[in-house]
C-alpha positions in Angstrom: -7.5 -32.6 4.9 -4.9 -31.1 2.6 -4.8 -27.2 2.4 -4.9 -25.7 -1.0 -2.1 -25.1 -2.5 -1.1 -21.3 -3.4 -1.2 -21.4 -7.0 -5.2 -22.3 -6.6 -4.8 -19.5 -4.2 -3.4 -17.2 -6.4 -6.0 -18.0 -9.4 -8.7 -17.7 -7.3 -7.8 -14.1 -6.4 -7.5 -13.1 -10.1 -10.6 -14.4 -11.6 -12.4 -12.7 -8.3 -10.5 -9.7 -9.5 -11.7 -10.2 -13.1 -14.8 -10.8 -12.5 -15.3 -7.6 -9.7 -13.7 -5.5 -12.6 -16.1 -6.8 -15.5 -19.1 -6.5 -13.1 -17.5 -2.5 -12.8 -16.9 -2.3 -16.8 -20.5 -3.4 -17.1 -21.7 -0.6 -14.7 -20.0 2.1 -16.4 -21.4 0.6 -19.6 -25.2 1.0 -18.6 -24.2 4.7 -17.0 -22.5 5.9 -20.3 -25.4 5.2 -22.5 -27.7 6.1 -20.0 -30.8 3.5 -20.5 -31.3 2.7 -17.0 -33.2 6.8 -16.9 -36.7 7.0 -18.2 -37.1 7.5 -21.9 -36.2 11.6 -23.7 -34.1 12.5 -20.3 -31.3 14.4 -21.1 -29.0 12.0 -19.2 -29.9 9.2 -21.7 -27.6 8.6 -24.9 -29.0 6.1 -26.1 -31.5 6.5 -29.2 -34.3 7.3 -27.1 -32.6 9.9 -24.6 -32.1 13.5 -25.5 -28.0 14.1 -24.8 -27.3 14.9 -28.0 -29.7 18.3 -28.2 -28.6 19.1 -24.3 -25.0 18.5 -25.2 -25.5 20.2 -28.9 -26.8 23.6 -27.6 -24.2 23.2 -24.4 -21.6 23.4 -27.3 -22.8 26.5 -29.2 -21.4 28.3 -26.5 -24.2 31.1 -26.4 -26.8 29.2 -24.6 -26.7 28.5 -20.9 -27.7 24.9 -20.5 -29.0 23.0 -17.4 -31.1 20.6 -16.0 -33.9 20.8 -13.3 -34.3 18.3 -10.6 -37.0 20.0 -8.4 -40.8 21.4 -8.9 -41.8 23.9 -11.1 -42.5 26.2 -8.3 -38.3 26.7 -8.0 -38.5 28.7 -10.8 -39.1 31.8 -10.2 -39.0 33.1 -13.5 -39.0 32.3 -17.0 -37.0 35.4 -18.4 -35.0 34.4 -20.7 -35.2 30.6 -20.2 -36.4 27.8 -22.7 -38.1 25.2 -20.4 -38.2 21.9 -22.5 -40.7 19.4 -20.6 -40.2 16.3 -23.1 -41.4 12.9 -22.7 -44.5 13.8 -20.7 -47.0 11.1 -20.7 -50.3 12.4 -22.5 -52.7 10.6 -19.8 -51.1 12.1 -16.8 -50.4 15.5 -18.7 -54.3 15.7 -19.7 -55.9 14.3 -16.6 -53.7 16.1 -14.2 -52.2 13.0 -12.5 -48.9 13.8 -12.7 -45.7 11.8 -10.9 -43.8 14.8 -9.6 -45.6 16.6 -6.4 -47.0 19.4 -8.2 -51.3 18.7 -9.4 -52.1 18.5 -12.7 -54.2 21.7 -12.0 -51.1 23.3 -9.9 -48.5 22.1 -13.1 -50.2 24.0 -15.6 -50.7 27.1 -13.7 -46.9 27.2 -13.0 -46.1 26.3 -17.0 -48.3 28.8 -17.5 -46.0 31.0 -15.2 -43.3 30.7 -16.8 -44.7 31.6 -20.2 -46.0 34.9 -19.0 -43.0 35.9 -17.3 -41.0 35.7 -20.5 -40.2 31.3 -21.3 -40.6 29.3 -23.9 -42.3 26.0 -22.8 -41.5 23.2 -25.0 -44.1 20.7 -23.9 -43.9 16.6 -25.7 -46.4 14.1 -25.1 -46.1 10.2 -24.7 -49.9 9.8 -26.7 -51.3 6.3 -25.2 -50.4 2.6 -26.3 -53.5 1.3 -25.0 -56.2 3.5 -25.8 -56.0 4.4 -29.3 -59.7 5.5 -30.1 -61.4 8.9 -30.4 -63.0 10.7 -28.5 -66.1 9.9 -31.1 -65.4 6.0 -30.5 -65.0 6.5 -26.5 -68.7 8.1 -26.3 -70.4 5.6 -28.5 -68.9 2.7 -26.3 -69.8 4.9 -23.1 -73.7 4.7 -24.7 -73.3 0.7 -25.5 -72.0 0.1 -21.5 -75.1 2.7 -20.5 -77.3 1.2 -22.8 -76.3 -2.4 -21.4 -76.8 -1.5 -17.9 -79.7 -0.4 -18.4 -81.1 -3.0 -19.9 -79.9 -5.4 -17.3 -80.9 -3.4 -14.8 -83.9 -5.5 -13.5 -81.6 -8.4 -13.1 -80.0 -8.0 -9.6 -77.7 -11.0 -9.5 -75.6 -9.8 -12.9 -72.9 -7.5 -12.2 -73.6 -3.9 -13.4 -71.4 -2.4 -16.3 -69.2 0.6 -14.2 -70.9 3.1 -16.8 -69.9 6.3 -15.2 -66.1 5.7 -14.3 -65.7 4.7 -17.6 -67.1 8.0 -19.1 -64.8 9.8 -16.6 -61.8 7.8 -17.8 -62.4 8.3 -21.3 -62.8 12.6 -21.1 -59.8 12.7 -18.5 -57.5 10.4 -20.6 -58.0 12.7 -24.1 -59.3 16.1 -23.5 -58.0 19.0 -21.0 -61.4 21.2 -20.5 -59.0 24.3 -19.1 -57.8 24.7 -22.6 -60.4 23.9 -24.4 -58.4 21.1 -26.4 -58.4 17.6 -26.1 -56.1 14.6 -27.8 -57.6 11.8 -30.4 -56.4 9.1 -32.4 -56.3 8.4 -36.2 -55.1 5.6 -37.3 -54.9 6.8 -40.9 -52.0 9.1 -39.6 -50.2 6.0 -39.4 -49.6 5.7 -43.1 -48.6 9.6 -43.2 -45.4 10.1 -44.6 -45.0 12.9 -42.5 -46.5 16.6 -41.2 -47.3 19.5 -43.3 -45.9 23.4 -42.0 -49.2 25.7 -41.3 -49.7 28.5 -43.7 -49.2 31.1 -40.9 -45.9 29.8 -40.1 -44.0 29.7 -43.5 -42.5 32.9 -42.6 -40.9 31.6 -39.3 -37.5 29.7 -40.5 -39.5 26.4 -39.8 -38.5 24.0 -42.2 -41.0 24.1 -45.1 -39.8 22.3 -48.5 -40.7 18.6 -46.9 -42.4 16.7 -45.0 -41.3 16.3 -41.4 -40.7 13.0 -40.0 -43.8 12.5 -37.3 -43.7 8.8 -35.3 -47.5 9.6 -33.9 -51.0 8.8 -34.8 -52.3 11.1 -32.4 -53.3 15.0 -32.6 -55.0 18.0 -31.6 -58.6 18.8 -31.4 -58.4 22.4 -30.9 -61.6 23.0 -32.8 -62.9 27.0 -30.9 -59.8 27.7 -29.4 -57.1 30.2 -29.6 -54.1 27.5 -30.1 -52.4 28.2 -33.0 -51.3 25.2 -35.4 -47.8 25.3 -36.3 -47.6 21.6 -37.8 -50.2 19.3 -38.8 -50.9 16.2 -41.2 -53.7 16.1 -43.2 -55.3 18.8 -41.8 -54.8 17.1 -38.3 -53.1 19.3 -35.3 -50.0 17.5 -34.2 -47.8 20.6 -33.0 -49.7 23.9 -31.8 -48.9 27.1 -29.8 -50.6 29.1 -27.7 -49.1 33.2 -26.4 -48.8 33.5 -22.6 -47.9 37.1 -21.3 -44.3 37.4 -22.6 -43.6 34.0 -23.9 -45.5 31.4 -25.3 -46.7 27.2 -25.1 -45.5 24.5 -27.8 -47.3 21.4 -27.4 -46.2 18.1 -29.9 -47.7 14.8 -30.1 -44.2 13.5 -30.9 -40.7 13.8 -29.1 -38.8 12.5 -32.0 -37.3 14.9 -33.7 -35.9 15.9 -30.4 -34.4 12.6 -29.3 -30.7 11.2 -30.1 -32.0 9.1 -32.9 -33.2 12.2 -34.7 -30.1 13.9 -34.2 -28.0 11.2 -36.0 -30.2 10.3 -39.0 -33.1 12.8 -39.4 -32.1 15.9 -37.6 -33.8 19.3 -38.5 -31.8 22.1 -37.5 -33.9 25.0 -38.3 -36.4 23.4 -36.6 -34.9 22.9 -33.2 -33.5 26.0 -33.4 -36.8 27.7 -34.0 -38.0 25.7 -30.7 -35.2 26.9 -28.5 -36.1 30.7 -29.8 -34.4 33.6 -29.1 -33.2 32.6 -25.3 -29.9 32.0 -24.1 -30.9 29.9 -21.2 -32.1 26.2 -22.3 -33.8 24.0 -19.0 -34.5 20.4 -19.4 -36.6 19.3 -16.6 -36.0 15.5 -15.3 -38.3 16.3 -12.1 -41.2 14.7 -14.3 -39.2 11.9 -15.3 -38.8 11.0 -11.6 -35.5 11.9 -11.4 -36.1 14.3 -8.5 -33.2 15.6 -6.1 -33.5 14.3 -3.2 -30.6 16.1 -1.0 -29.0 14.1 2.2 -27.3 14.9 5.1 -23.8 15.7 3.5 -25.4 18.2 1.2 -27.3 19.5 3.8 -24.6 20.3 6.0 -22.2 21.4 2.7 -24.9 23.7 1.5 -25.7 25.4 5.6 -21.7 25.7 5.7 -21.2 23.2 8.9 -17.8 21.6 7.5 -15.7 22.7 10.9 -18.7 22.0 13.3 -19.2 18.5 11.9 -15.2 18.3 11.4 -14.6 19.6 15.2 -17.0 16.5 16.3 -15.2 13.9 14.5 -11.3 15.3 16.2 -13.3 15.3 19.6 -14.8 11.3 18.9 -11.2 10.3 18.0 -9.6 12.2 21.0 -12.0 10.3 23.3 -11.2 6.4 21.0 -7.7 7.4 21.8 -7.9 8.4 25.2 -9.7 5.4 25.8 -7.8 3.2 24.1 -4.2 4.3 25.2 -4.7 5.2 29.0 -1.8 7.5 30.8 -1.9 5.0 34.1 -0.1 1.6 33.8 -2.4 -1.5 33.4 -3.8 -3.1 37.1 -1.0 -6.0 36.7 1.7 -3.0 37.0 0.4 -0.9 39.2 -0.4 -3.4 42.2 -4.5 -3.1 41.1 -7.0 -4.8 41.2 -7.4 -6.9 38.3 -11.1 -7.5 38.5 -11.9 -3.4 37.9 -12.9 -3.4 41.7 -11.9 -0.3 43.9 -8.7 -0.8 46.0 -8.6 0.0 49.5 -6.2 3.4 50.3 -4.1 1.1 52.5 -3.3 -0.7 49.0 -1.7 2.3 47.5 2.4 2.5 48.0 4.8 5.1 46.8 5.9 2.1 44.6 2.8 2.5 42.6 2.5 6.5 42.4 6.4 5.7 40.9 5.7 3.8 38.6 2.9 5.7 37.3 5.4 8.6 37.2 8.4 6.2 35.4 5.5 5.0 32.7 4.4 8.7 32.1 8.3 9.7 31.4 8.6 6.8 29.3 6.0 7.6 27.0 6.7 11.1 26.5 10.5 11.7 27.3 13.0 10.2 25.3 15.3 8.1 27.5 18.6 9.7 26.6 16.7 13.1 27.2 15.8 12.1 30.9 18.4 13.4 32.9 18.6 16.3 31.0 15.4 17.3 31.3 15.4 16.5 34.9 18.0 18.8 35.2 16.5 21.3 33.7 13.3 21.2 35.9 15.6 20.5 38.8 17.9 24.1 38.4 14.5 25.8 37.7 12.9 24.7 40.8 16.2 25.6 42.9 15.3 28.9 45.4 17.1 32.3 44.1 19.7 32.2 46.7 21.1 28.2 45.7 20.3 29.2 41.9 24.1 28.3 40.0 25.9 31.2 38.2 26.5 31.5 34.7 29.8 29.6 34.7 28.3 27.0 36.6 25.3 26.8 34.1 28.1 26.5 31.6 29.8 23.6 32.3 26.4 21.8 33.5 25.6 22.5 29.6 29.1 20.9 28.7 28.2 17.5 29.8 25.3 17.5 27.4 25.0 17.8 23.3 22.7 19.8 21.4 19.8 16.9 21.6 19.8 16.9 25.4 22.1 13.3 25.2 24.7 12.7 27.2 28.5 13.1 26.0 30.5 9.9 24.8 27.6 8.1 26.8 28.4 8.5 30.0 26.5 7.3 33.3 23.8 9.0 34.2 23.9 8.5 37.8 27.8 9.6 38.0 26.6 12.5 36.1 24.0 13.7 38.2 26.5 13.3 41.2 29.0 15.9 39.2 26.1 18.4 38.6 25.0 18.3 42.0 28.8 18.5 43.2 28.8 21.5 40.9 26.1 23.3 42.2 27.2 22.5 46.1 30.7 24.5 45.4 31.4 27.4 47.4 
């Protein structure tokens, strides 16, 4: 069979380069705008991220911007700190089943936390796609399914109607009993053309003069409780606040005005920079998100300071490859051996093998026009006081021998020797 020629060689290797560095181009693409993360993360610049308010107050220069990858519970204080928890879904927020390890019961006592040791808690809700009826609506078809079952109650072979997980599913989805608030639907808000600032607020620097663009048909009921309506359309709750201790709760029913979109075409300064408040330090948490930090080994060991333990195991692992691999005795073929790895006999050994275990040893270590002077060297050091050469002997031992140890216009080494030894033997 004929063998390719190189030219198809040499085209095959740059399309697979082209093509390895479009695949790479295409990477970086999806990382740079960010929409493989969940929607308002901070690390998203696309329209439905929130880069352009991390990277906006980053820029100001006054505010200390960062995000959090871990539980609430590694805060340990919100002095100080604006915590923005955007892009929270609104059925795990109100019925406490929440995607990050902390409970839904556990979550709000630490928000809670941080508001009475001095944060600002920006919390924005994902309302439902599904459900989009009221609480009103969710009890009357809670009494059809009861009313239903009960009728077909004396028939045994029809399947009854799952009456009371419904009713749970329905107050869990909307309402959040702790707070005495829950969260319904009017599609009327639809049609809005946008929410109204609250009376009590028009002293706060909160945009006033218009409308404010608002992308949800779902509100507040915060009928006998203490939360305070900051925004609302048509006399429906859609942004509200609530004092903790030192610092304070903001819950929205939108996170538009927040997001990148916003930012571009619709973006309402006053009002994000009433929502960051007074606080120089601004945390956007991705825990929620599920983009938790999940440390390894390497930043394990970086962050417990075992660089020269782990380093000092690697040099040992690749002193024992190289022992192993390069041994100091010559193979079995040299040496006389064994060839099958078996033990020799001691009647095997000779003095030919001990020598040439010795002549292999020099050889890798000793440069060969170094030998004899090195030989001499041990030789004259080894010599007992009484046969040790004088000085002028040592002196024209040294002549026969440059600076490198090498022997003069290349003379023999044997005939040499003989002259140092004749040397050393004069009276």
């Amino acid at each position: 069979m004929q063998k390719p020629s190189n030219l198809y060689i040499a085209i095959g290797v740059v399309f697979g380069i082209l093509f390895f560095i479009g695949l790479g181009h295409l990477f970086m693409l999806r990382f740079k705008t960010g929409d493989i993360y969940p929607p308002y993360s901070s690390l998203r610049a696309d329209p439905l991220g929130t880069m352009a308010l991390y990277e906006s107050l980053a820029n100001t220069g006054s505010v200390d911007v960062r995000r959090h990858y871990e539980s609430v519970t590694r805060l340990q204080s919100g002095h100080d700190i604006t915590f923005f928890y955007l892009g929270s879904p609104a059925t795990f927020f109100f019925s406490g089943n929440h995607s990050n390890s902390d409970s839904g019961d556990n979550l709000e006592k630490q928000l809670q936390r941080l508001a009475i040791t001095g944060a600002r808690v920006v919390i924005s809700l994902i309302p439902p796609k599904e459900k989009k009826t009221s609480l009103k609506s969710s009890d009357e078809k809670c009494e059809r399914v009861k009313k239903a079952s009960e009728d077909d109650a004396a028939d045994a072979n029809k399947p009854q109607q799952p009456y009371a997980k419904i009713k749970q599913l329905a107050s869990a989805l909307i309402s959040k009993p702790s707070q005495n608030i829950s969260l319904k639907y009017d599609h009327q808000l639809e049609k809005s053309a946008g929410a109204h600032l609250s009376p009590a607020y028009l002293t706060s620097g909160l945009p006033s003069k218009k409308n404010i663009p608002w992308h949800s048909a779902w509100y507040f009921d915060v009928a006998g409780s203490s939360w305070k309506v900051i925004y609302s359309i048509d006399n429906r709750p859609v942004m509200i606040e609530h004092p903790f201790g030192d610092g304070t709760v903001i819950l929205l029913t939108d996170t538009f005005l927040l997001s990148n979109e916003a930012l571009r075409s619709k973006r309402h300064p006053r009002f994000l920079a009433w929502l960051m408040g007074p606080n120089s330090q601004a945390v956007f948490d991705e825990a929620h998100l599920g983009m938790r930090k999940r440390p390894g080994v390497v930043a394990l060991a970086r962050q417990n300071r075992l660089h020269w333990p782990i380093g000092g195991i690697i040099l040992l692992a690749f002193l024992f490859i190289w022992k192993n691999a390069i041994p100091l005795t010559p193979p079995p073929e040299k040496s006389g051996l064994p060839s099958d790895g078996s033990t020799p006999s001691p009647q095997n050994y000779t003095s030919q093998d001990y020598t040439d275990g010795l002549i292999s040893l020099l050889d890798r270590h000793i440069d060969k026009r170094q030998v004899l002077k090195t030989y001499v060297d041990q030789w004259l050091e080894s010599l007992p006081r009484n046969q040790v050469p004088t000085a002028a002997k040592r002196k024209r031992i040294e002549a026969m021998f440059k600076e490198d140890g090498t022997l003069i216009d290349g003379q023999d080494p044997v005939a040499t020797y003989h002259q140092i030894y004749a040397i050393i033997s004069e009276e």
